[in-house]
N, C-alpha and C positions, 0 to 999 in steps of 0.2 A: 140081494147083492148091495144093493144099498142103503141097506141097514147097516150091514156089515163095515161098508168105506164109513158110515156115521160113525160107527161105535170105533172103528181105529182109529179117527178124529179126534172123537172127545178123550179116549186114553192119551193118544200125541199131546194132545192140549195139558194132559191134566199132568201126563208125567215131565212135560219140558220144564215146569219152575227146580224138579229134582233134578234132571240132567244139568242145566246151568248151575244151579249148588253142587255140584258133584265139582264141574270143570273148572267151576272157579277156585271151589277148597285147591284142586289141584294146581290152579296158577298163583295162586297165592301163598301156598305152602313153597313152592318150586322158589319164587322171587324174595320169600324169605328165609328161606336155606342159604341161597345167594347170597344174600343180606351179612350172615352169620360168618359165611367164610371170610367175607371180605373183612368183617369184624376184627377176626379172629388174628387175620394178618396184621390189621393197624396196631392189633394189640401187642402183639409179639414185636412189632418193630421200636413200636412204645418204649415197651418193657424194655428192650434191650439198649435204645439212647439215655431213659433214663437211669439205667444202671450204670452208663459209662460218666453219667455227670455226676455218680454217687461215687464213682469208683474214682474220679479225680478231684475229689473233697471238697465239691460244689454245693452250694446247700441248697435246701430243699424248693426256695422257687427256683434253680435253675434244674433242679431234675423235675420239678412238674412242668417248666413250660420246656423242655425239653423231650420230654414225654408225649407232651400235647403237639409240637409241633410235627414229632417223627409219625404222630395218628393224621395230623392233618395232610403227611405228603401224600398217607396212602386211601385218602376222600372220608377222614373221621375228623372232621374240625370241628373245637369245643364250640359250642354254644350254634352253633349252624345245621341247618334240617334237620331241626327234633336230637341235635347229638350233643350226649355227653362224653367229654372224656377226664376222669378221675385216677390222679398220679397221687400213690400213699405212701410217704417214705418213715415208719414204716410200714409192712402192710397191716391191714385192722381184719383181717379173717385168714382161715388157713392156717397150716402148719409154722408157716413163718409169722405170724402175729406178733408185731413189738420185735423184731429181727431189724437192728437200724443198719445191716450190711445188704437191707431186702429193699426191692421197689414194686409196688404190688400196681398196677394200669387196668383200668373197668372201661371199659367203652359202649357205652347204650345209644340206641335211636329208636325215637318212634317212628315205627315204619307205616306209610297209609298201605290199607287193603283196596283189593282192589274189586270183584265180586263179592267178599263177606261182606262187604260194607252195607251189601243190600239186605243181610239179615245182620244188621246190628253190633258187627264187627268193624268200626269204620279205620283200626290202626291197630299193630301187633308191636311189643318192643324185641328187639335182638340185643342182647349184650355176650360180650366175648371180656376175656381174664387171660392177666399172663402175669406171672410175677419171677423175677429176676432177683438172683444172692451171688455176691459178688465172692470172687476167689473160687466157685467151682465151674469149671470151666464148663462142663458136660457137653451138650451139643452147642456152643455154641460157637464162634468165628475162630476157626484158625485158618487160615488161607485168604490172604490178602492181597489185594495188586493195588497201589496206591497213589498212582501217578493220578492226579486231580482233574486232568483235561483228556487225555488222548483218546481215541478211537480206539477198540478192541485194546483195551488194558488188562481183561482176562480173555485169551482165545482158544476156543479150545476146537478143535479140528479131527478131520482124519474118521475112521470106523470103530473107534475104540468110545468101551466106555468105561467113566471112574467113577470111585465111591470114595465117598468123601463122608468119612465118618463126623464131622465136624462141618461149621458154620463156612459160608463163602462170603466175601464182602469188597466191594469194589467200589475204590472212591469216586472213579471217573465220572463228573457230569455230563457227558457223550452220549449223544442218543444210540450208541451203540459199546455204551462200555462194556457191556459184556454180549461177547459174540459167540456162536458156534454154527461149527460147519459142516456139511457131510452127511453124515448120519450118526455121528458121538451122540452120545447117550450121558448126564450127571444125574449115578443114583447117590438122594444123600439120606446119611441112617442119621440114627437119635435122633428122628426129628429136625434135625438140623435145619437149616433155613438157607436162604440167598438172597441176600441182600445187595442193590446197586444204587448210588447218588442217581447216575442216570437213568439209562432205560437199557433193556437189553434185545439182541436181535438173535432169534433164533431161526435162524436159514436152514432150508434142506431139510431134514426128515431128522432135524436134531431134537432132542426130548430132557427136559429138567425132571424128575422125576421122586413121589416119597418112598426111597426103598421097601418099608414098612409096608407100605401100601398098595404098591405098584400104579398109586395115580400121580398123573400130572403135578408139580411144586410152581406155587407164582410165585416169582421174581418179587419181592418188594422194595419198595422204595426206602432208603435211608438217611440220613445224614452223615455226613463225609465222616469216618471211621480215623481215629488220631493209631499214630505211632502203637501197636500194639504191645511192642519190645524197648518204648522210649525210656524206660528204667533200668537198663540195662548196661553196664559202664561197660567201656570196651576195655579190652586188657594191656597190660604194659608189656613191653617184648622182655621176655627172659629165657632164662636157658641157654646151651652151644649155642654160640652167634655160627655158622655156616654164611663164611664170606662172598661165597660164587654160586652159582645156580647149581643144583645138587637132581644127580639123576642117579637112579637106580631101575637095574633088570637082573634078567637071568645071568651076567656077563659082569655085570659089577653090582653083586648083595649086599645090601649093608650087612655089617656084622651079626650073626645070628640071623640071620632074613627078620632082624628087628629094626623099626625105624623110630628115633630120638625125637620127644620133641623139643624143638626147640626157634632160634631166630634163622630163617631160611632167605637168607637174601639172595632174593635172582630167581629163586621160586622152586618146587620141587615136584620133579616128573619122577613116575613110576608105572616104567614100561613095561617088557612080556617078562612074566617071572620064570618063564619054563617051567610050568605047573608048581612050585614054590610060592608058598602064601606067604604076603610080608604081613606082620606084624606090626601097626604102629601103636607103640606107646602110647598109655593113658598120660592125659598134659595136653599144653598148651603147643601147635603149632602156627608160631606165628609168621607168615608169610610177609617177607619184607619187598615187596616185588617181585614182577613174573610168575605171579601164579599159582595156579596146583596142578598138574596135569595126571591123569590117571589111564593110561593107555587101554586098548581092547590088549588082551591074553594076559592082564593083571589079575590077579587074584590079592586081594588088600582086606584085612580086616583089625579091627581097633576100637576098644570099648574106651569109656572114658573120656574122648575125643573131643577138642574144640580147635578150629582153622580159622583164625584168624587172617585175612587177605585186605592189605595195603599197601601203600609205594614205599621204594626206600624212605624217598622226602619225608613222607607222615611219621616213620617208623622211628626218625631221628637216633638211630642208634649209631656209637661209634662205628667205622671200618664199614659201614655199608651206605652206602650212595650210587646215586646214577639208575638204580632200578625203577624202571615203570611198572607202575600197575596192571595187571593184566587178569583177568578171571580166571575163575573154575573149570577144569572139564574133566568129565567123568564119560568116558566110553560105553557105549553101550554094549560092548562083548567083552565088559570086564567083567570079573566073580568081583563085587565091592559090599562089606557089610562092616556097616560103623558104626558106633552109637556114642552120644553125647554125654558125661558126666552128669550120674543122678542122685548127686549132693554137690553141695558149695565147700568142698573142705579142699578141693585140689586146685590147680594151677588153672584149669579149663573151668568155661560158665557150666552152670547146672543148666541141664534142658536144651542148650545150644551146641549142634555142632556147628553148624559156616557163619560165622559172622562177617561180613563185611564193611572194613570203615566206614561210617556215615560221613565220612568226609568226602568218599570218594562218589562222583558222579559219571557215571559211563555210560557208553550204548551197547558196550561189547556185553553180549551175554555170558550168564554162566550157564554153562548148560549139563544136566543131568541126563544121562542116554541109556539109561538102565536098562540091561536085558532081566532075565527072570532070576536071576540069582543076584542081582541089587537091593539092599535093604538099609536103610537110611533112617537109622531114630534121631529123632532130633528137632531143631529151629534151623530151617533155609534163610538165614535174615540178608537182604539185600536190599537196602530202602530206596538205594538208589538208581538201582541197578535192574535190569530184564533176565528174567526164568524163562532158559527153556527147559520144559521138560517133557520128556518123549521115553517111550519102552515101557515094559515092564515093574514099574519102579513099587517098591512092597515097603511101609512100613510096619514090621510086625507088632511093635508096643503103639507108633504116633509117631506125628508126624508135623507141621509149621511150616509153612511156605508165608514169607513174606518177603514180597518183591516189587518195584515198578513199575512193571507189568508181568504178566504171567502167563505162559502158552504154552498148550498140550497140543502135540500130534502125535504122528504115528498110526500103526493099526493093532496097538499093544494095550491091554489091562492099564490102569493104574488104581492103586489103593492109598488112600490116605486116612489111614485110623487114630484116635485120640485116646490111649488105653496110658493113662499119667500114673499108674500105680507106681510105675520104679523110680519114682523121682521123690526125693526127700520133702520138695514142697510145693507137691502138686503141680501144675500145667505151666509152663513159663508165663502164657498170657492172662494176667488177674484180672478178666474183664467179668463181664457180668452172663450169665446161663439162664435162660427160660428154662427153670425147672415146673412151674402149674403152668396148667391149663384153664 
């Protein structure tokens, strides 16, 4: 018997220097996996500021320290713990080689080991790639909430979950710019990302998620995101000026159940159609005050579409005055399907259907209440202004939410896809796209 406790001894003795190489390989492989992802995100944030200072004709030191700065929010600072970070406009490998619309971001560190170091391994590097080409939009930011400071500037609540075919980006430096609550669920595809200046709080049993993947999505950190639509002119009012607030239902159809666009001053409500679809005209409706209202038992549909929403005052057109501005509202037991003009040859923007004058500053929301038969192609542009949006809401080609702030609730789906084929010149936002890895 005691030969036997001897002889398990001396194996114990002889096999623990393997067991210890065994558990170390595995802590040290684990901590630089770790290492890799965090990388990977400095990179892709990298990537992505330094394409927005290519895409506003800054030259190349401010897209490399602009680069360098968006790795250092998320713990990749040049020259600090063994890190490099490497901005190449354009990039020097890859498909896009010598591409001066490309921004190519390499982020290396020497990582210490931590058990190999006892066989001879005493540091491993992690490097992560991401390179961005300006004007394809693919997965990258459309949905914006841009208010700078406030608390919960994108909220998203209630038991529903969205897919967010495209990038999310929130300027708010808040330790809670971005909030959610409940049990919501954001799955986001192509890759997409989520980006916040501040930090975000995810309460409850809420989940950021890579559709693709079905894992968990970090939040990263960014730099305040500019005007994504700031090139954008707002339109002149034309067309029938409509002198007084203009309503239409089942009870008074516009002619043909077709609606004109044109200068709507006092704003233009359309109530139950008694099952009668209206029709609005491809063109420009420019709201000269008061509004848009879209009641529930509306059925409304209109390709070609742009709604311009301002006050008389802004609108300065002859014979209309005295109208306050007032927002959007779109019912959520209306049948509503629109779609924004996808070329620049007609009276409406390309890609935009709601604009709202950037002159005007409100708290009054617009609010989108889509049940399942709501479909909405187009740019939500509100820069000044609060989104709510709740229900159902579907875009089948794309979709643009840029607003204030931004809030989802409800217990309803939402989709927002980024499918630019029908548009004569591609995605309204010419910003920059992590297309490498």
């Amino acid at each position: 018997m005691r030969k036997r406790r001897g002889f398990i001894l001396i194996a114990a003795t002889v096999a623990l220097p393997a067991l210890m190489a065994f558990l170390g390989l595995a802590t040290d492989v684990g901590y630089l996996e770790w290492q890799k992802v965090h990388a990977r995100l400095a990179a892709d944030a990298a990537a992505q500021g330094a394409g927005l200072q290519l895409l506003d004709g800054n030259g190349s030191s401010a897209v490399v320290s602009e680069g360098q700065y968006d790795a250092s929010l998320n713990g990749f600072t040049q020259g600090v713990s063994n890190t490099t970070v490497t901005v190449n406009t354009p990039p020097l490998s890859g498909p896009h080689t010598g591409n001066t619309s490309a921004v190519e971001v390499i982020v290396q560190r020497l990582v210490p080991t931590f058990f190999m170091n006892i066989v001879g391994s005493p540091a491993a590097t992690v490097t992560a790639r991401a390179v961005t080409v300006l004007g394809d939009n693919g997965g990258a930011g459309c949905v914006f909430a841009m208010n700078a400071t406030v608390s919960q500037a994108f909220n998203f609540q209630g038991s529903n979950t969205a897919y967010f075919g495209c990038g999310l980006e929130v300027a708010s430096s808040s330790s809670s710019a971005l909030y959610m609550g409940g049990t919501a669920v954001l799955e986001m595809k192509n890759n997409a990302s989520v980006g916040v200046v501040g930090r975000a709080n995810l309460a409850g049993q809420t989940k950021i998620l890579n559709y693709n993947t079905g894992q968990p999505l970090a939040v990263q950190q960014i730099s305040a995101p500019s005007d994504p639509l700031n090139y954008v002119q707002a339109p002149s009012p034309s067309g029938t000026l409509h002198s007084s607030a203009t309503n239409y239902d089942m009870n008074s159809k516009p002619p043909g159940n077709t609606i004109q666009p044109g200068i709507y001053c006092g704003g233009l409500t359309i109530g139950n159609t008694g099952g009668a679809t209206f029709t609005m005209s491809k063109g420009l409706y420019y709201i000269a005050g008061g509004g848009l209202t879209i009641n529930s038992q509306a059925i409304v549909t209109g390709t070609g579409v742009t709604i311009y929403n301002t006050s008389s005052a802004n609108a300065g057109v002859s014979g209309c005055s005295g109208k306050s501005f007032a927002p959007i509202t779109i019912s959520g037991q209306a049948n509503v399907t629109l779609s924004a003009p996808t070329n620049s040859s007609g009276p409406g923007i390309e890609g935009v259907l709601i604009f709202q004058d950037r002159k005007i500053t409100s708290s009054s929301s617009t609010q989108i209440n889509g049940g399942s038969t709501t479909q909405l192609n187009g740019a939500i542009y509100l820069l000044h202004s609060p989104l709510l949006y709740t229900g159902t809401n579907s875009s089948g080609g794309y979709q643009i939410l840029v607003a204030d702030t931004i809030t989802i609730n409800g217990n309803s789906n939402v989709t927002i896809n980024s499918d630019y084929s029908s548009l004569q010149d591609g995605s309204p936002i010419h910003n920059a796209a992590i297309l490498e890895e």
